[in-house]
Short mmCIF file of the C-alpha atoms (twelve columns), coordinates in Angstrom:
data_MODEL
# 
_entry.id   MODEL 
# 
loop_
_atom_site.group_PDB 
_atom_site.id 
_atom_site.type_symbol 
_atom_site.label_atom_id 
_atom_site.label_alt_id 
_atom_site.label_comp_id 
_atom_site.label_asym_id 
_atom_site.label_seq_id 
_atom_site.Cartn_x 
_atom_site.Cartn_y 
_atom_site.Cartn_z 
_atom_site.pdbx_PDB_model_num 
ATOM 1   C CA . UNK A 1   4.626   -6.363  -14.127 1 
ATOM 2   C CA . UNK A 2   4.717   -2.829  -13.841 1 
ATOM 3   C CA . UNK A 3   4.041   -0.487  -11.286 1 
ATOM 4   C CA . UNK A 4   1.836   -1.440  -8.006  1 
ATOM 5   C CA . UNK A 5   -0.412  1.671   -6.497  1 
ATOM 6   C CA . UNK A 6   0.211   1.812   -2.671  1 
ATOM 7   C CA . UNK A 7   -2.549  -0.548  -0.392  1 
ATOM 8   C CA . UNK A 8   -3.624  2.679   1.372   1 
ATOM 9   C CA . UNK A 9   -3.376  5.212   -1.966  1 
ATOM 10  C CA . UNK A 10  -1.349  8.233   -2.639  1 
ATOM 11  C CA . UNK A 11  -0.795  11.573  -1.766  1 
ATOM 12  C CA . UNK A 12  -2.009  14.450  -4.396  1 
ATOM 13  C CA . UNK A 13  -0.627  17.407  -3.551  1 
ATOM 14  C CA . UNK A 14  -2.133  21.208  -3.822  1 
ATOM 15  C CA . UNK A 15  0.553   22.501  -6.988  1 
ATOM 16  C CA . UNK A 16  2.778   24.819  -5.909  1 
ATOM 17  C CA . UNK A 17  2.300   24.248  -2.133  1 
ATOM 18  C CA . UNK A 18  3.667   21.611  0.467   1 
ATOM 19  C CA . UNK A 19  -0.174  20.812  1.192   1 
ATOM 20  C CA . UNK A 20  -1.305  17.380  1.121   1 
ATOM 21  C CA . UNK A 21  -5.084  17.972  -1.011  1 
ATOM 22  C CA . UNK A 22  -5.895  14.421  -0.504  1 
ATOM 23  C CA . UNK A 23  -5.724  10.465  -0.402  1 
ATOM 24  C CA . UNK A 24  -6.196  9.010   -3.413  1 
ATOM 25  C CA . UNK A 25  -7.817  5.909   -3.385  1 
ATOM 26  C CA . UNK A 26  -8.075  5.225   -6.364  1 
ATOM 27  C CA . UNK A 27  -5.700  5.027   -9.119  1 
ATOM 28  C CA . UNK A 28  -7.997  5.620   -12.169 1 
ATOM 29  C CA . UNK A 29  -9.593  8.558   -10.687 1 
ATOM 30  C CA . UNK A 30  -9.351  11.308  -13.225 1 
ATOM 31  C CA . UNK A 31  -10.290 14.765  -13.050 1 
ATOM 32  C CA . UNK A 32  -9.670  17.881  -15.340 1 
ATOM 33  C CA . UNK A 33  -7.531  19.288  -12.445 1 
ATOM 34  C CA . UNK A 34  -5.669  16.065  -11.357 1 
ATOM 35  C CA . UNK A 35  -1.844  16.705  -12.838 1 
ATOM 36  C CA . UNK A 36  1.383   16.063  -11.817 1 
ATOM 37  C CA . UNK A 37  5.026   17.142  -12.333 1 
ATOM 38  C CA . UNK A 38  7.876   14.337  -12.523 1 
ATOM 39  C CA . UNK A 39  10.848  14.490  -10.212 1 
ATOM 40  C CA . UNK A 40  14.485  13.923  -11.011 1 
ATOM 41  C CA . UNK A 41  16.033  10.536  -9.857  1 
ATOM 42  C CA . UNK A 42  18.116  10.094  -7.335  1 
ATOM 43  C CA . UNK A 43  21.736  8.879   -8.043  1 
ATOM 44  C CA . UNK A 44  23.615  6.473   -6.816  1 
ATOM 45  C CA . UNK A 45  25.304  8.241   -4.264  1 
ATOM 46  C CA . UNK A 46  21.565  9.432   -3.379  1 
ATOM 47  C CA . UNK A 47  21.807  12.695  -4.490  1 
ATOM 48  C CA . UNK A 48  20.109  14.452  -6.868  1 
ATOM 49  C CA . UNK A 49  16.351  13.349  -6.435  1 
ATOM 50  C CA . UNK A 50  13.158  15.271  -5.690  1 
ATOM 51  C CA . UNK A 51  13.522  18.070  -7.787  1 
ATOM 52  C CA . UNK A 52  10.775  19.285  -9.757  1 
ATOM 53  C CA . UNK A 53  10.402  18.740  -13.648 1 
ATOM 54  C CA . UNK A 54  7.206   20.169  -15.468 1 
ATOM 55  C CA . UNK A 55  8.502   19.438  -18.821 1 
ATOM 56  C CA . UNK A 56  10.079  16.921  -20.769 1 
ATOM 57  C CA . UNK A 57  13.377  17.953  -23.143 1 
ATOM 58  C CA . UNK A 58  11.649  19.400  -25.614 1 
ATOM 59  C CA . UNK A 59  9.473   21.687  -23.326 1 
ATOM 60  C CA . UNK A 60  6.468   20.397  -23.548 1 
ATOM 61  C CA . UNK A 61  4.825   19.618  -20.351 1 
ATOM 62  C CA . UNK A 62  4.404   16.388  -18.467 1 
ATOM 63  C CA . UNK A 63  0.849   15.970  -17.854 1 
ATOM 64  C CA . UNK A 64  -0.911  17.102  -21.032 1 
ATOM 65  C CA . UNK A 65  1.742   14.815  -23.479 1 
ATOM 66  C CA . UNK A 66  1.769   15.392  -26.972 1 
ATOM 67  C CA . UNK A 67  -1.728  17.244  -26.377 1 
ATOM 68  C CA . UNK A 68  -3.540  14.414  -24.417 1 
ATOM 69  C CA . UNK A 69  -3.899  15.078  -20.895 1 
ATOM 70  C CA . UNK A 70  -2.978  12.069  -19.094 1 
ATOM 71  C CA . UNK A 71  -5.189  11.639  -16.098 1 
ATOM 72  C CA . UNK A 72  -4.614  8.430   -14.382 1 
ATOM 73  C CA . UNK A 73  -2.129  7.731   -11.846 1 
ATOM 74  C CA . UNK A 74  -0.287  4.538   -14.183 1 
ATOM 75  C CA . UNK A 75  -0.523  7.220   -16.925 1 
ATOM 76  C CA . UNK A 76  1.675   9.519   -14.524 1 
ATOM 77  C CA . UNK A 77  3.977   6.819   -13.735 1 
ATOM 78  C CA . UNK A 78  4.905   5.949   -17.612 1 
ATOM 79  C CA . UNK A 79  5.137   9.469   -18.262 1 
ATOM 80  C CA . UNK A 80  7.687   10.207  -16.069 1 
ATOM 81  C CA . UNK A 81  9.766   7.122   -16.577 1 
ATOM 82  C CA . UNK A 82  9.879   7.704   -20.692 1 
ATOM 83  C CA . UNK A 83  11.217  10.686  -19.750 1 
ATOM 84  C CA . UNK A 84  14.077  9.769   -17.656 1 
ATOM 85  C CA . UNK A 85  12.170  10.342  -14.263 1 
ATOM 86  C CA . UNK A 86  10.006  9.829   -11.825 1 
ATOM 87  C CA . UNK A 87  6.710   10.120  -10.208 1 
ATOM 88  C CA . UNK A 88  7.957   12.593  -7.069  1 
ATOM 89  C CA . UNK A 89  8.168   9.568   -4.403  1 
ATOM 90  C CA . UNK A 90  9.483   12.219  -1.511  1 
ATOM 91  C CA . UNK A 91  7.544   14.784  0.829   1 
ATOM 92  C CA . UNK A 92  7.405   18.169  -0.186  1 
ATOM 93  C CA . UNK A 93  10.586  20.038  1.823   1 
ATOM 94  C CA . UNK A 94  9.350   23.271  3.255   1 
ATOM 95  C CA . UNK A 95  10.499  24.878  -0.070  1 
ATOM 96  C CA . UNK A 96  7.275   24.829  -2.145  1 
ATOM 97  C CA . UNK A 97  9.398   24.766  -5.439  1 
ATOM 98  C CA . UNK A 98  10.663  21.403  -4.704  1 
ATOM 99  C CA . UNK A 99  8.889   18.481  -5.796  1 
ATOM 100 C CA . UNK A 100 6.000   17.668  -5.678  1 
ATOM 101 C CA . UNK A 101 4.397   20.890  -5.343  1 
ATOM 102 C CA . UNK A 102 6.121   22.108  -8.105  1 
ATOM 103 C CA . UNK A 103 5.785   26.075  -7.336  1 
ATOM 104 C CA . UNK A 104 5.899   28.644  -10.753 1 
ATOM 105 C CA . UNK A 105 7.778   27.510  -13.358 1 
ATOM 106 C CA . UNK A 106 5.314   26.965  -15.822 1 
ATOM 107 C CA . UNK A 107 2.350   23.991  -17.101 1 
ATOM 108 C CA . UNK A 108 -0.190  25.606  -14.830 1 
ATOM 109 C CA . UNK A 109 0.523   23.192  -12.148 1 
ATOM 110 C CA . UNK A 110 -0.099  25.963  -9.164  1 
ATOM 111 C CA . UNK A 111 -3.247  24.948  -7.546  1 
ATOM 112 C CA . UNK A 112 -4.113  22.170  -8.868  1 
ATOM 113 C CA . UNK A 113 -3.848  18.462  -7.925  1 
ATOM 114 C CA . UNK A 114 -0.749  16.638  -8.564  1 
ATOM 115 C CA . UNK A 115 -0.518  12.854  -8.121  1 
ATOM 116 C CA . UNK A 116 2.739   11.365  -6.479  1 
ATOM 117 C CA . UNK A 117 3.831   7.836   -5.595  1 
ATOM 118 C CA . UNK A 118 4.106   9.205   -1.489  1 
ATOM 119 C CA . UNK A 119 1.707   6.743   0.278   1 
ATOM 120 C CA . UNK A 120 -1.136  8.091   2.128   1 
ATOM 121 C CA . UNK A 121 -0.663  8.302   5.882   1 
ATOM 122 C CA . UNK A 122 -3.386  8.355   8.889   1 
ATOM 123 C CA . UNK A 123 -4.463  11.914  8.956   1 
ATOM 124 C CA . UNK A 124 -4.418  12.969  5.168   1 
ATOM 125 C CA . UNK A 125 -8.155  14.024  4.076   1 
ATOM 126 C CA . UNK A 126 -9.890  10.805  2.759   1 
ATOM 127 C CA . UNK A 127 -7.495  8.317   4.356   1 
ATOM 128 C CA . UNK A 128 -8.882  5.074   4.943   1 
ATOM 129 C CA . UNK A 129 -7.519  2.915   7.781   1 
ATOM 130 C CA . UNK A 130 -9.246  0.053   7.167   1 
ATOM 131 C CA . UNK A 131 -6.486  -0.401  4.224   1 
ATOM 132 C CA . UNK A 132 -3.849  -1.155  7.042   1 
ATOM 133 C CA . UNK A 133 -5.842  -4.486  7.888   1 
ATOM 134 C CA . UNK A 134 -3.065  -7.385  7.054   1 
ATOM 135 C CA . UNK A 135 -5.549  -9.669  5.165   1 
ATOM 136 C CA . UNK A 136 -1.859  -12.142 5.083   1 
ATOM 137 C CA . UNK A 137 -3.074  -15.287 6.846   1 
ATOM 138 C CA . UNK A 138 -0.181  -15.998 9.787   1 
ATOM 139 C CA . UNK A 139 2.492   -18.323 9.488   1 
ATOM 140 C CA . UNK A 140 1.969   -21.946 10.391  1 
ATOM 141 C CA . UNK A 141 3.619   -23.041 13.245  1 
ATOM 142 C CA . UNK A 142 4.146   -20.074 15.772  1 
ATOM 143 C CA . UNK A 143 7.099   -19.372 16.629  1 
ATOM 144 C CA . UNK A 144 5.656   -17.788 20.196  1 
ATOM 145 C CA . UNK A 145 3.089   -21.232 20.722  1 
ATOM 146 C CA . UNK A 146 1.119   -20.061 24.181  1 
ATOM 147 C CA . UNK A 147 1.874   -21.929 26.676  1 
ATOM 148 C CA . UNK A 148 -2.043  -22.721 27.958  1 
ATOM 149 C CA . UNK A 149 -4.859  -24.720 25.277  1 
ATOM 150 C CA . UNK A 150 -7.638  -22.042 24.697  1 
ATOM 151 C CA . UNK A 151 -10.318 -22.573 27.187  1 
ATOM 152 C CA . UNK A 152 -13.395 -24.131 25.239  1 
ATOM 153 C CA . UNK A 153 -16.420 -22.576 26.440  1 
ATOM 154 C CA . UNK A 154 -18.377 -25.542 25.824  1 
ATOM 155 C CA . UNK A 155 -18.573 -28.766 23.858  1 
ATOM 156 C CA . UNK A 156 -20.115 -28.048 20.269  1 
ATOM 157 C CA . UNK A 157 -20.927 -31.881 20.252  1 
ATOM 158 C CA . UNK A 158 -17.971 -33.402 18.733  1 
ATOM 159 C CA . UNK A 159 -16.915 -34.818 21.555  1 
ATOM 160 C CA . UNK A 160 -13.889 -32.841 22.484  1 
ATOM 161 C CA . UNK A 161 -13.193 -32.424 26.199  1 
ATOM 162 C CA . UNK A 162 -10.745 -29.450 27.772  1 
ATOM 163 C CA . UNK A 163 -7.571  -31.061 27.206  1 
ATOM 164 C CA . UNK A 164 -6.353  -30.080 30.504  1 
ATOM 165 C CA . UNK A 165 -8.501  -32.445 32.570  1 
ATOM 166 C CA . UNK A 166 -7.828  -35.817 33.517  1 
ATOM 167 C CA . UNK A 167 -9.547  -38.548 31.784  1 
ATOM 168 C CA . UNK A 168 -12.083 -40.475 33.957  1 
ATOM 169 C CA . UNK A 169 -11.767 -43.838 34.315  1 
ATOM 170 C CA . UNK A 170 -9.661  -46.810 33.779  1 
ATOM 171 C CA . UNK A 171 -7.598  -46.416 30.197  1 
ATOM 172 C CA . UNK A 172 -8.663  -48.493 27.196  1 
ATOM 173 C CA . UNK A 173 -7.107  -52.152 26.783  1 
ATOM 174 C CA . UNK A 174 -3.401  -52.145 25.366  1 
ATOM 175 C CA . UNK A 175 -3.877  -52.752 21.268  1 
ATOM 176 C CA . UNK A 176 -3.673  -56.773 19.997  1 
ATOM 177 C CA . UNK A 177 -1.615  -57.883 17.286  1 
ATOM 178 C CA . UNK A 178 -4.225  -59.124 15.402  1 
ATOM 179 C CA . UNK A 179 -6.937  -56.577 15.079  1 
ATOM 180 C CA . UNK A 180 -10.185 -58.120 15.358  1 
ATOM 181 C CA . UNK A 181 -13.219 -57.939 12.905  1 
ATOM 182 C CA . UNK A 182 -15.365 -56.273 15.259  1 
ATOM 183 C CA . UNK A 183 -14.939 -53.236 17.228  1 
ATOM 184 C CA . UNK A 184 -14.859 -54.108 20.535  1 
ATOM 185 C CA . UNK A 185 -16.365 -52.153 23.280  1 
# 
C-alpha cells in the first residue's frame, strides 16, 4: 500500500538546525522552500541510522532529482527509499549536522524546510490536537461492565422503566401450551 502520513502530521525541520519549523498537516503541501535530506538506515543491530544524506551516489541531491524538485511529502518518501534510505524518522541530536537538520554539506538545505517522517507532538507550531481524537468505535462487550444501569433521566415514551425498581403489581399469568389466537389482557 505504501507509505501512511502520521494522523497528527510531521515535523519539518529548519535545515541545518535542531528546530522544529512546523507541523505539517498536510502531506501534499508544497512550497519552493519545503526540502528534505534522507537519512541512513539503521541496521540490524540498530546502529547506523539517522545520519544525514543530501545526495544520492552519484552526487546529485535528494530533493531536486534528476532536475525536478520533488515537493510532496510521498515524493520525499520514494526518494529516499530508491536510494537505499530513508525519510529521517529520528529527532535531531543536539548536533545540528545529524539528521534531519542536515547542517553544511551542500544542496542548500540550511534554512530551509525539510520534511521528516517524526510525528508532530503537542507543542510544535501548527499542531492540531483535535487529531488525537480516537474516532475507533469501542469494543463490544466491556471488559470493565459498571456495576450500576445508567440512571435514565426520564422516560422518552417507549415505555422503559429504571431497571432498578421493583415492578408494581402482581406478575403476568405463567405462559399456556397452546398459545391462544387472541392476546389476552
Amino acid at each position: 500500500p505504501g507509505p501512511i502520513f502520521p494522523k497528527c502530521g510531521t515535523r519539518v525541520y529548519v535545515g541545518g538546525s535542531t528546530t522544529v519549523a512546523v507541523c505539517a498537516t498536510d502531506p501534499w503541501y508544497a512550497s519552493k522552500d519545503r526540502r528534505f535530506g534522507c537519512c541512513t538506515k539503521t541496521d540490524s543491530t540498530g546502529s547506523g541510522g539517522n545520519q544525514c544524506a543530501r545526495t544520492d551516489s552519484t552526487g546529485e541531491c535528494l530533493w531536486k532529482k534528476d532536475g525536478i524538485q520533488v515537493r510532496n511529502w510521498f515524493e520525499a518518501i520514494k526518494t529516499c527509499d530508491e536510494a537505499g534510505l530513508e525519510l529521517c524518522r529520528e529527532d535531531a541530536s543536539s548536533n545540528s549536522r545529524a539528521a534531519p537538520g542536515c547542517r553544511e554539506g551542500g544542496c542548500r538545505l540550511d534554512g530551509q524546510h525539510l520534511w521528516t517522517q517524526i510525528p508532530c507532538q503537542a507543542g510544535d507550531v501548527g499542531y492540531d490536537a483535535s487529531c488525537e481524537v480516537d474516532e475507533t468505535p469501542t469494543p463490544a462487550p466491556s471488559f470493565h461492565p459498571t456495576n450500576e444501569p445508567p440512571l435514565r433521566e426520564e422516560d422518552p415514551g417507549l415505555g422503559l422503566e429504571d431497571p432498578r425498581t421493583s415492578p408494581e403489581g402482581p406478575p403476568s399469568a405463567a405462559p399456556v401450551e397452546t398459545p391462544t389466537e387472541t392476546p389476552t389482557e
